[in-house]
N, C-alpha and C positions, 0 to 999 in steps of 0.2 A: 176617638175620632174627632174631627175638627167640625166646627160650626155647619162646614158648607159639605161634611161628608153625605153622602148616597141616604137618602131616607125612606125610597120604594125598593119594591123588588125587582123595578124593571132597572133601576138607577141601581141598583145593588150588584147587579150582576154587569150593568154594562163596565164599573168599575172595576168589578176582578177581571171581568174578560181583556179589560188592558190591561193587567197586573199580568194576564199567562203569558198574553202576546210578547210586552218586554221580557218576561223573563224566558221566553223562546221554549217553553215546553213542546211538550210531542204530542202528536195524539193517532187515535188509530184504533182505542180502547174500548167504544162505545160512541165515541164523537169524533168528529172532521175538524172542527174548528174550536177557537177559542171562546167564543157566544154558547155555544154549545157548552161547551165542559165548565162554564161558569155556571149556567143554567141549571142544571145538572145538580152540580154542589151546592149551590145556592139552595134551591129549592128542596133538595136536601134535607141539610143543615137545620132549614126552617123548619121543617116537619111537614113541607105539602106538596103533594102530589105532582110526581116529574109531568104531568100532564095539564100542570094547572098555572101555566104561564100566563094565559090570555088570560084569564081570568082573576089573576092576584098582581099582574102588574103594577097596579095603583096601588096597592095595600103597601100600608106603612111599615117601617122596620124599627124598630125601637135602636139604640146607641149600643146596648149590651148587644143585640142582634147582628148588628154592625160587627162589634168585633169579635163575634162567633166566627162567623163567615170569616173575616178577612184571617185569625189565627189558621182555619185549613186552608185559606188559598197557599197561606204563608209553607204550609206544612205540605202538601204538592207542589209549589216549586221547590222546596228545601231537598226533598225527598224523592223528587220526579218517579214516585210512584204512581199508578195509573189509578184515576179517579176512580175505580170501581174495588179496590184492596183499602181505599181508605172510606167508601161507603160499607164495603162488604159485603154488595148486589150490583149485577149485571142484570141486561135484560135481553134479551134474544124473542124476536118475534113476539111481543107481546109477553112474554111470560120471562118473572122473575126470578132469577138464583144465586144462591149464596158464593161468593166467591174469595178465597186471600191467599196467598202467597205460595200458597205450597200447589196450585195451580193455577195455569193461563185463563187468562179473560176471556173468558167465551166470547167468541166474535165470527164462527164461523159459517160461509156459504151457503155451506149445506144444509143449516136451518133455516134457509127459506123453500130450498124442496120438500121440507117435510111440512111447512106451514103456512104458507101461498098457495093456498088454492091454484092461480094460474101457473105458477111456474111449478108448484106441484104435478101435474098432469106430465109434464115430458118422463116423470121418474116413475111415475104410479104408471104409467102406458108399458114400461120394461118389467114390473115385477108381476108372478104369477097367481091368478087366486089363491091356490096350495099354502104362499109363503105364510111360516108361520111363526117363524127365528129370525131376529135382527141380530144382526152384532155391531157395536160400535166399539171398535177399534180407538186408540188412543182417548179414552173417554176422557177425561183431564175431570172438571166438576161435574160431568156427567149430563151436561148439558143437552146434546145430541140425544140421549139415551130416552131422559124424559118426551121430548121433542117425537121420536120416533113412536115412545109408547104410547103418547098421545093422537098422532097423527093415526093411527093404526092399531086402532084397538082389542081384535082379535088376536097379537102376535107376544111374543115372551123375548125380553129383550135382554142380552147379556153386554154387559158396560166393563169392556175390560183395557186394562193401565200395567205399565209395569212400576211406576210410582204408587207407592203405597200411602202415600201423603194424599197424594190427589186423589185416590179410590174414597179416603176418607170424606174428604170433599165433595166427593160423588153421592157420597154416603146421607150426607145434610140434602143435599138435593133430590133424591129420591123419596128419602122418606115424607119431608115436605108437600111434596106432592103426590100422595100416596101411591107412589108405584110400587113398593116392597113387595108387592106378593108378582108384581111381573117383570120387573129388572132384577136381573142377579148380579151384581160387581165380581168381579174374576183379576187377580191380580196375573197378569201375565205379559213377558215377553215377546210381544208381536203377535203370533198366532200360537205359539207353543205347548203354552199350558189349557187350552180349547179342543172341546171334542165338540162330534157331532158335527152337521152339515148346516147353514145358514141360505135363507132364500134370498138375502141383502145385509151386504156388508158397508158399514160408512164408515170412514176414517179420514181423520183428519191430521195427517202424522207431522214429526218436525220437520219441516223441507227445507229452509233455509238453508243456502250456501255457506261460502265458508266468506268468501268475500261479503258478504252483505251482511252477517253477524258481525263480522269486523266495524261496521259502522252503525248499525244501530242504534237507534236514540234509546237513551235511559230507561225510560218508560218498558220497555221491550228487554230490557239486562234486569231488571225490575223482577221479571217471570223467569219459571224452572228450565236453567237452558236447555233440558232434558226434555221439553215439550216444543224447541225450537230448531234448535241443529242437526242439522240434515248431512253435514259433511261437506266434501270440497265443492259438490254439483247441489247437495240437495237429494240425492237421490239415493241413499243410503238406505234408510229405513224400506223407503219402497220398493227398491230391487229386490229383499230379500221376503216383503210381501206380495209383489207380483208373482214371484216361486213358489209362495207355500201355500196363494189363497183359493186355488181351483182345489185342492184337498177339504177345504172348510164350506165349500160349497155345493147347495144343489145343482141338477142339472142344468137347470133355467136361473138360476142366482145372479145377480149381478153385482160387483162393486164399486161404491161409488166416493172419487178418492178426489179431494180438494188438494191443489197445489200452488194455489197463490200466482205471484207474481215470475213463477217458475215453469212456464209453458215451455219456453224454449230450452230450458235445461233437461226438460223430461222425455220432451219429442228427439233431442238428440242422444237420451238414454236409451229409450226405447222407440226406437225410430219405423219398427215394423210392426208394433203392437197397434190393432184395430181399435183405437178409442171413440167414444160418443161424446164429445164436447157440452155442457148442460150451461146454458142461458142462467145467468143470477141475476140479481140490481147490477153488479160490478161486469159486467160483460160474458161472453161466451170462453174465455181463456183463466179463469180459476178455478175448477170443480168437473172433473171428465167421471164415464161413466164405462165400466169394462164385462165384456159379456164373462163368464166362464170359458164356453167354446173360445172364445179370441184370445185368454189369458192360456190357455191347453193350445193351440196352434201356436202363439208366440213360444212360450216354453219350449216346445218341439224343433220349431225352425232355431231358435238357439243353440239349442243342444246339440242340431245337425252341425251346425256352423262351426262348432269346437275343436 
């Protein structure tokens, strides 16, 4: 490093943070911006705590320090892997998890219904005292699963993949957080290899179209395209769990199914299906909510319709 390189942590990171920007990286992963994802790795890197900005600002960085840091910025852009495969933690709602390649970044919606308190309440207001069974559908690192068991601590949660890479994945993260005696991991096929009836089912499946994987920034081709591609509309995986998931549920069960940036692909899929639209940070159009009864009258009207 040169005489007049960055010798704080607040100068350390403003540095890389132009280092992302020139090199036009993605983000999406855990951060919006380039300040952010220097941040991040910066503080890192250093060994202190991603919460501990304001307060280490001024702290000095030694030269060897220096070029810690700047070797990984070097190695995320090189690699435009997602800042969180090359920490090997994500954090979701306050709570951290193990994350790398053999599944996606936990990044999803539906864990602020299980851990906001306020935006809690629209989801907790649909499920019944009785509910006793979660199921989290597409578990990927199993992220949702802990999240649920947490959230809800009388109920027994099954965390199921048909990636057996990511089950394992799943696997570090439950145990970590001691859920083992109430998450069971279940390798399976969408609903397939599942018995029994569920009072709340969450999933988060691939929905991505076909044209929007076409472009996708690196970052995003980085992850198991098997936890992203949804087919020509995006709607693939889930037509075939809107069919099968009134069988895996109670009477009063609800499913609560994230679909991103794919509002209008899904409403023109299932254009007479009675959805409940659930309020996130990101707006009321990523993450709907489907009764049982509504998923058994759509089924039916369909089937007339053949």
């Amino acid at each position: 490093m040169t005489t007049d390189a960055p010798n704080t942590v607040l100068a350390l990171i403003d540095a890389m943070a132009e280092q992302l920007t020139q090199a036009g990286v993605g983000f999406g992963h855990g951060t919006t911006n380039a300040f952010d994802e220097a941040a991040w790795l910066v503080l890192w890197k250093l060994g202190l705590p991603l919460d501990a900005l304001d307060a280490q600002a001024a702290a000095p960085v030694t030269p060897a320090q220096q070029a810690e840091v700047a070797a990984l910025i070097d190695t995320r852009i090189a690699t435009r892997k997602p800042a969180a495969y090359l920490t090997g933690e994500a954090w979701l709602q306050g709570v951290p998890f193990y994350v790398d390649e053999r599944a996606i970044v936990p990044r999803s919606f539906i864990a602020e219904l299980l851990a906001d308190p306020d935006l809690g309440e629209a989801l907790d207001s649909w499920l019944s005292e009785d509910t006793d069974r979660v199921l989290d559908l597409c578990t990927g690192n199993g992220s949702l699963a802990v999240l649920a068991a947490m959230a809800y601590p009388q109920v027994r949660v099954d965390a199921a993949d048909l990636s057996t890479d990511a089950l394992e994945v799943a696997r570090i993260n439950v145990q970590r957080h001691g859920l083992s005696d109430r998450i069971t991991l279940v390798e399976s096929d969408g609903l397939a290899a599942l018995d029994g009836s569920y009072g709340l089912i969450l999933c988060n499946p691939p929905y991505v179209n076909a044209a929007s994987m076409a472009v996708l920034p690196a970052e995003y081709l980085a992850e198991p395209e098997l936890a992203l591609a949804g087919g020509e509309d995006g709607m693939d995986f889930v037509r075939q769990l809107l069919r099968d998931a009134p069988a895996r549920m109670l009477p009063q069960a609800v499913l609560v199914l994230e679909i991103g940036n794919e509002r209008a692909y899904f409403e023109a899929a299932f254009p007479t299906l009675e959805a409940v639209w659930l309020e996130t940070s990101a707006g009321e159009d990523q993450v709907l909510l489907v009764t049982r009864e509504a998923l058994l009258a759509w089924r039916q009207e369909t089937e007339e319709a053949v």
